[in-house]
C-alpha positions as CSV (number, residue, x, y, z in Angstrom):
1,X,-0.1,-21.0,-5.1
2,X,3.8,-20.4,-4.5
3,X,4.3,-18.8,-1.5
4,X,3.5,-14.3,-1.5
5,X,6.8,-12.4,-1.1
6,X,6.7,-8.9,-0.1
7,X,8.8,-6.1,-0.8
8,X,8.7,-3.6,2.0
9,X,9.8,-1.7,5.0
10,X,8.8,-1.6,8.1
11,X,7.6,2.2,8.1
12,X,5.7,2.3,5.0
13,X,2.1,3.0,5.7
14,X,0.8,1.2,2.3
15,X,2.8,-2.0,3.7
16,X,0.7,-2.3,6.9
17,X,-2.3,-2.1,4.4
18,X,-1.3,-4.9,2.8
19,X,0.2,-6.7,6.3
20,X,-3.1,-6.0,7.8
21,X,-5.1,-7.8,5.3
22,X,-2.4,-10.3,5.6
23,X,-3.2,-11.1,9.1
24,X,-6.9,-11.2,8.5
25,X,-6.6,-13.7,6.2
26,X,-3.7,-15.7,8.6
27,X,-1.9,-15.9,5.7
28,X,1.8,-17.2,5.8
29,X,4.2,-14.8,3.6
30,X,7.9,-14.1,3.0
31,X,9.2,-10.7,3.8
32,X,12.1,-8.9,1.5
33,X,13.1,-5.5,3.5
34,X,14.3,-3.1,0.8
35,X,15.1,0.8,1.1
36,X,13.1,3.2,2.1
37,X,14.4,6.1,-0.5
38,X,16.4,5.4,-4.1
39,X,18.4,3.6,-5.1
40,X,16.4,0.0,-4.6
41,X,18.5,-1.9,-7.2
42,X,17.3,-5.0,-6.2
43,X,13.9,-4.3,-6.5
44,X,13.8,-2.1,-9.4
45,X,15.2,-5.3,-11.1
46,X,12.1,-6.9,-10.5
47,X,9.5,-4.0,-11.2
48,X,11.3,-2.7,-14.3
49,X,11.5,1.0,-13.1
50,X,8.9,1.3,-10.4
51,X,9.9,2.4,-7.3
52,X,7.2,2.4,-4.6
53,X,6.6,0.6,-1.7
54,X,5.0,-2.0,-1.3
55,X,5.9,-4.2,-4.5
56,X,4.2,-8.6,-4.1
57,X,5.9,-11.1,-5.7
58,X,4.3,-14.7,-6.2
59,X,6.7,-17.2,-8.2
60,X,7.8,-14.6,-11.0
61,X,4.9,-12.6,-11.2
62,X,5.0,-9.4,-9.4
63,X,2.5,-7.0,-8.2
64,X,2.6,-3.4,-8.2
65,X,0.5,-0.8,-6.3
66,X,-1.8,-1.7,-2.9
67,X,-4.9,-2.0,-4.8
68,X,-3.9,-4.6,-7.2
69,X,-1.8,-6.5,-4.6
70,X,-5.1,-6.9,-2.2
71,X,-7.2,-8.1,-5.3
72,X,-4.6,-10.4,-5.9
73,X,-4.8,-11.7,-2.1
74,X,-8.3,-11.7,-2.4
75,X,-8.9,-13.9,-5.7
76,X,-6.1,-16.3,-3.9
77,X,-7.4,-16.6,-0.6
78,X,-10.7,-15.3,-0.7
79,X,-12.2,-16.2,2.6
80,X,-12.5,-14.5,4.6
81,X,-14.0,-12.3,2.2
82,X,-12.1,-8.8,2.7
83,X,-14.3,-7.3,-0.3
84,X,-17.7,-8.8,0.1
85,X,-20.0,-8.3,-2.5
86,X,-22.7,-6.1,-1.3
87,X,-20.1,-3.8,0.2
88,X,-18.4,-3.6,-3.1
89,X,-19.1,-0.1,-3.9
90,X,-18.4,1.3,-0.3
91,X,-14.6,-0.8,-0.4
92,X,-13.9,1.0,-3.2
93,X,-15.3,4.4,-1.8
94,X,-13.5,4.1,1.3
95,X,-10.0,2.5,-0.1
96,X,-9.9,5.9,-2.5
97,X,-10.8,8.2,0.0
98,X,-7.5,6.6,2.4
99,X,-5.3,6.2,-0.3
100,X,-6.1,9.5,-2.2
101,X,-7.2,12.0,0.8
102,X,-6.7,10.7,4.4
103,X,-3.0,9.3,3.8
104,X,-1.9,12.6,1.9
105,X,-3.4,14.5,4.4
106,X,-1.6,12.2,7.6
107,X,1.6,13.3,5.4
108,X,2.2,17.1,6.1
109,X,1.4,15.9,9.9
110,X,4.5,14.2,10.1
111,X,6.3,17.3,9.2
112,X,4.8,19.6,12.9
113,X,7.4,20.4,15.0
114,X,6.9,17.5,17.1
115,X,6.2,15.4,15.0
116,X,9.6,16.0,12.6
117,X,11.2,16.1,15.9
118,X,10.5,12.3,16.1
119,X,11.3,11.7,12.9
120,X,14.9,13.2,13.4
121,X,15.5,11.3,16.6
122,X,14.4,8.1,14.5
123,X,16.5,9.1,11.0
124,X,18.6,11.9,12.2
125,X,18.8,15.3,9.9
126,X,20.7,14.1,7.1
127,X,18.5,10.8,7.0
128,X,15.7,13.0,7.1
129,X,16.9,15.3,4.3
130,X,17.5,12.8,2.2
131,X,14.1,11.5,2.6
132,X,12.6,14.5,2.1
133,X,14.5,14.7,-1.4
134,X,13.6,11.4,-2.2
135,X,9.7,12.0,-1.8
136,X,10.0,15.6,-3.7
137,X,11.3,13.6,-6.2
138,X,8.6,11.2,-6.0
139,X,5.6,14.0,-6.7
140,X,7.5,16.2,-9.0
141,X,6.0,14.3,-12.0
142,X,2.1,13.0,-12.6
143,X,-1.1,14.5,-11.3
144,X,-1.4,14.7,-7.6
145,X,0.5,17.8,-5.9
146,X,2.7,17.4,-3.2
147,X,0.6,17.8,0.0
148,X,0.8,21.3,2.2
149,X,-0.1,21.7,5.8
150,X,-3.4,23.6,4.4
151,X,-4.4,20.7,2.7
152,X,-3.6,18.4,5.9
153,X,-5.2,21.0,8.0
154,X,-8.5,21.1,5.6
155,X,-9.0,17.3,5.3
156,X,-8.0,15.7,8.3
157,X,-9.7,16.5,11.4
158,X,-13.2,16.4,9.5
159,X,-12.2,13.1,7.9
160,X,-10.7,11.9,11.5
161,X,-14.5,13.1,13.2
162,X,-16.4,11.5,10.3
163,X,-14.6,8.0,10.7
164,X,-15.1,8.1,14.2
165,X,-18.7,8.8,14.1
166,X,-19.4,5.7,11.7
167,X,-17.5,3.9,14.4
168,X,-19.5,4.5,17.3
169,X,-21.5,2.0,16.8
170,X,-19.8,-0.7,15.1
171,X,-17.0,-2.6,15.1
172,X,-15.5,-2.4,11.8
173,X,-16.6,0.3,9.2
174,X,-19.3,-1.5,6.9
175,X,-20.6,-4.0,10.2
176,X,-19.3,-6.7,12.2
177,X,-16.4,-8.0,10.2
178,X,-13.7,-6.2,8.7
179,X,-13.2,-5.5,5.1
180,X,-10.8,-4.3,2.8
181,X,-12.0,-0.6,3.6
182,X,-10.6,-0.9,7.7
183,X,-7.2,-2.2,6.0
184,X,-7.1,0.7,3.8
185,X,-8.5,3.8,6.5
186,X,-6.0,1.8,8.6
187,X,-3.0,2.6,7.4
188,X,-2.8,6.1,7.7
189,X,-4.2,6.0,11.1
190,X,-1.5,3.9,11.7
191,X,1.1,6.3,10.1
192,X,-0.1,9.3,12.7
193,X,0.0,7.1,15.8
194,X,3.4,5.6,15.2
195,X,4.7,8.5,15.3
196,X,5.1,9.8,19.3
197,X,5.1,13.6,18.1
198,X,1.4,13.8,16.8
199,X,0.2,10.6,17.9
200,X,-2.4,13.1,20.1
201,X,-4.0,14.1,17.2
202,X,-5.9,11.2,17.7
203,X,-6.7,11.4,21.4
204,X,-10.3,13.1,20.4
205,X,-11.6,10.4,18.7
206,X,-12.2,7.8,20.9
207,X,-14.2,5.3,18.9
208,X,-11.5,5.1,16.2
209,X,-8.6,4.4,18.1
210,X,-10.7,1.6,20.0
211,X,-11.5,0.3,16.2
212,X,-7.2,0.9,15.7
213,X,-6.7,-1.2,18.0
214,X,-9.3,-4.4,16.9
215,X,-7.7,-3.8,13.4
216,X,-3.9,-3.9,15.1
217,X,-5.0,-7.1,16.9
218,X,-5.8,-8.7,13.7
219,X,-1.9,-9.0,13.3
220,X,0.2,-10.0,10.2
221,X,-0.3,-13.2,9.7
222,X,2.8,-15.8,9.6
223,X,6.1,-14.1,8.3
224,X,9.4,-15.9,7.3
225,X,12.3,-13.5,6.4
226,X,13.9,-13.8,3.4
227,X,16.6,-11.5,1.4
228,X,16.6,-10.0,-2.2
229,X,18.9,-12.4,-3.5
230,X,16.7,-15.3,-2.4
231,X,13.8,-13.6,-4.1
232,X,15.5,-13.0,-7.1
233,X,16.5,-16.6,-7.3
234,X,12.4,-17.8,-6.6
235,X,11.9,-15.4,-9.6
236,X,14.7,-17.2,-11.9
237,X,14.0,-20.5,-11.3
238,X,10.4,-20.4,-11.3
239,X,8.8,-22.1,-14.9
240,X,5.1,-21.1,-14.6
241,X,3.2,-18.0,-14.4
242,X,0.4,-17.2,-11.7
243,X,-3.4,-17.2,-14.3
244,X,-4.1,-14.2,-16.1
245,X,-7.0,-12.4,-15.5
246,X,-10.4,-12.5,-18.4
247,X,-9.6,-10.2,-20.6
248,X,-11.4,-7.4,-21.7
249,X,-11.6,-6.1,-25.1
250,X,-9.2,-3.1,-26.2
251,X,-7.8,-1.9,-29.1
252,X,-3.9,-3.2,-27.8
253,X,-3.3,-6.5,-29.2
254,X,-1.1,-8.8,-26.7
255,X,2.5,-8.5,-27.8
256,X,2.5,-4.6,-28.1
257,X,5.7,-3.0,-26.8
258,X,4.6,-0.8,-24.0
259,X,5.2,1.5,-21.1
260,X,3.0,1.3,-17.9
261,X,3.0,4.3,-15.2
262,X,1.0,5.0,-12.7
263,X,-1.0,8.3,-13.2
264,X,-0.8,10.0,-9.3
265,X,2.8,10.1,-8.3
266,X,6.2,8.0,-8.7
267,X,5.4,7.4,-12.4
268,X,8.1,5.8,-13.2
269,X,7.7,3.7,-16.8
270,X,8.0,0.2,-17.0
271,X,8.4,-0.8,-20.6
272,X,7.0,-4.5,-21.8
273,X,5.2,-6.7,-24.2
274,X,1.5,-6.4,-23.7
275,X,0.0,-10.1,-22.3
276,X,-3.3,-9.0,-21.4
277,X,-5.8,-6.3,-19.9
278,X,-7.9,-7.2,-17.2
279,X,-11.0,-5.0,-15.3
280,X,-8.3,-4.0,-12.7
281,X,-4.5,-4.3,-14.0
282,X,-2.6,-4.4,-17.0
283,X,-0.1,-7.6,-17.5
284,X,3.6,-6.8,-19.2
285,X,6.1,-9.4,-20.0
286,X,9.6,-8.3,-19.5
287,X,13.4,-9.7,-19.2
């Protein structure tokens, strides 16, 4: 397998999903440090139109969203298993709940007076602005609202109890070993405590941050740095294609022009020629 890239910066929560599971598997992988708001030329060139973070690239294949980008890690490198097979259902549970609940509701957090007072000292005002713009921008189409402090409020600190009840007595949230759930409940537990304002939002539960702190001494594996140009290069000089996934039967026939979007937030189309549809992703060709 040529070697992963990953698109990222060092902030994003959904990146130290995938760098997590990265460093469970001791994986070696090259790291491309792009933008953390529009415009990301260089990677936009890549994706086609998609914007978010984090993007994997292997040869000229690239991966977008988390949840394809650890199945992709996983079928590549699959031991140690991150998505055993009689956990299979509770993964998926638990990686919806983070990505769809806990991490929306860690977002509104940031945004406390203590906690945007961090953020300010970090980005300053007009940083912050500007960020702020961007990720307005980023929910103002699709199907998932922008998250309010009500929402935060409502979901978190039940959420926060629950995981930290399941955690009293175990190491890692389905047993003994950690799985591709931890990585993904991870992250925005990670987001909260990096951020000194609110980081004492966690002090209450105990057993998680001691379970934080197993998941944070996993590490990231073994990282080279490398810049966009250098990625872009790997992508034009590469002759092969990583395998497709088995197909499953739909009515598009490969070759179709067509757009792909995701269907939450940042849905951004990236237009293409159908190559085939899989159980989890969709494949496009595109110049």
């Amino acid at each position: 397998m040529s070697s992963i890239i990953l698109h990222h910066f060092e902030a994003s929560p959904f990146s130290e999903k995938v760098r997590a599971l990265l460093g469970y598997k001791s994986l070696s992988w090259q790291s491309v440090l792009i933008p953390r708001i529009l415009p990301k030329p260089d990677l936009v060139a890549l994706t086609g139109g998609y914007r978010k973070t984090p993007v994997m690239q292997i040869g000229r294949d690239i991966y977008c969203d988390t949840r394809l980008i650890a199945r992709t890690i996983e079928t590549h490198a699959p031991n140690p298993p991150a998505i055993p097979a009689a956990d299979t259902t509770s993964v998926v549970a638990l990686e919806r709940f983070a990505d769809r609940q806990l991490f929306l509701a860690a977002v509104p957090a940031m945004f406390r007076p203590a906690g945007r007072a961090f953020l300010v000292e970090k980005m300053g005002e007009d940083g912050l602005a500007r960020f702020q713009a961007d990720r307005a921008e980023l929910f103002a189409s699709g199907n998932v609202a922008r998250p309010d402090a009500a929402f935060s409020e409502a979901v978190l600190p039940p959420s926060l109890a629950a995981l930290d009840t399941q955690l009293a007595a175990r190491d890692f949230l389905l047993g003994a070993q950690p799985t591709l759930a931890d990585f993904a409940v991870y992250h925005p537990v990670w987001y909260i405590r990096a951020n000194a304002g609110i980081a004492d939002l966690l002090d209450p539960y105990r057993h998680l941050l001691a379970w934080a702190d197993r998941v944070r001494a996993l590490g990231h594996g073994h990282r080279e740095e490398l810049d966009a140009a250098q990625a872009h290069a790997i992508a034009a000089q590469t002759t092969d294609w990583q395998p497709l996934p088995e197909p499953v039967e739909h009515k598009l026939a490969p070759g179709t022009a067509v757009t792909v979007a995701a269907t939450d937030y940042g849905t951004e189309p990236v237009a293409g020629r159908l190559v085939c549809i899989g159980r989890d992703s969709m494949t496009i060709e595109r110049d």
